[in-house]
C-alpha positions in Angstrom: 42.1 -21.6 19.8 43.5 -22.8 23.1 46.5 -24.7 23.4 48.6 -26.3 25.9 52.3 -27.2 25.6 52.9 -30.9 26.5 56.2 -30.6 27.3 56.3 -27.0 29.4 53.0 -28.2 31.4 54.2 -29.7 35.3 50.8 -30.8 36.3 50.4 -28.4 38.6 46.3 -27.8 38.0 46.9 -24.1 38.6 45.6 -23.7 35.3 42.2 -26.2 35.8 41.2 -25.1 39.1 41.4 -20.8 37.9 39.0 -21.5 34.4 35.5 -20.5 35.0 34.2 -22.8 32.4 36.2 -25.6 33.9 37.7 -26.6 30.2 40.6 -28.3 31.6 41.0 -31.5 33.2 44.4 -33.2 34.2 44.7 -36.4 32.9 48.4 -38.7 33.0 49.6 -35.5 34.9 49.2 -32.9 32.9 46.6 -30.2 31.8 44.2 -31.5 29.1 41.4 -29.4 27.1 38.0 -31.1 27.6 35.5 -28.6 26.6 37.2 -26.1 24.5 33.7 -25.1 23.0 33.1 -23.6 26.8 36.3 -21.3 26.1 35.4 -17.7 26.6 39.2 -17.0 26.2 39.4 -15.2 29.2 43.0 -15.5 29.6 42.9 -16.8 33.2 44.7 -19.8 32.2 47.5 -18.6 29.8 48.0 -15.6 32.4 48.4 -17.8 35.5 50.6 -20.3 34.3 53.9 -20.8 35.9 55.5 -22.6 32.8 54.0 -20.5 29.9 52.5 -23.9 28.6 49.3 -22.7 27.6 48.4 -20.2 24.8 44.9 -19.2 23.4 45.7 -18.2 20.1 46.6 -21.6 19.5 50.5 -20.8 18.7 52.2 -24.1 18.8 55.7 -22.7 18.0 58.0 -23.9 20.5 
């Protein structure tokens, strides 16, 4: 399960424009999952993010 971190997410798209699936969209200026049915949990996102805001095992623990 992917997950992104509201508050640790900056907006900066890093994330969106890395996925091959293209399961992320920004939207109020953040990173927001759009297709995560498309997810082949790569780890691109999680591993390129500057803030640590997104997880795929779907850990919400802050």
């Amino acid at each position: 399960m992917l997950y992104i971190n509201e508050k640790f997410c900056k907006g900066c798209g890093i994330c969106i424009d890395l996925c091959p699936k293209k399961v992320l969209e920004k939207n109020l200026g953040k990173a927001i999952i759009v297709r995560e049915n498309q997810c082949i949990k790569c780890g691109i996102c999680e591993n390129s993010c500057p803030d640590f805001a997104i997880n795929l095992r779907g850990d919400n623990d802050e």
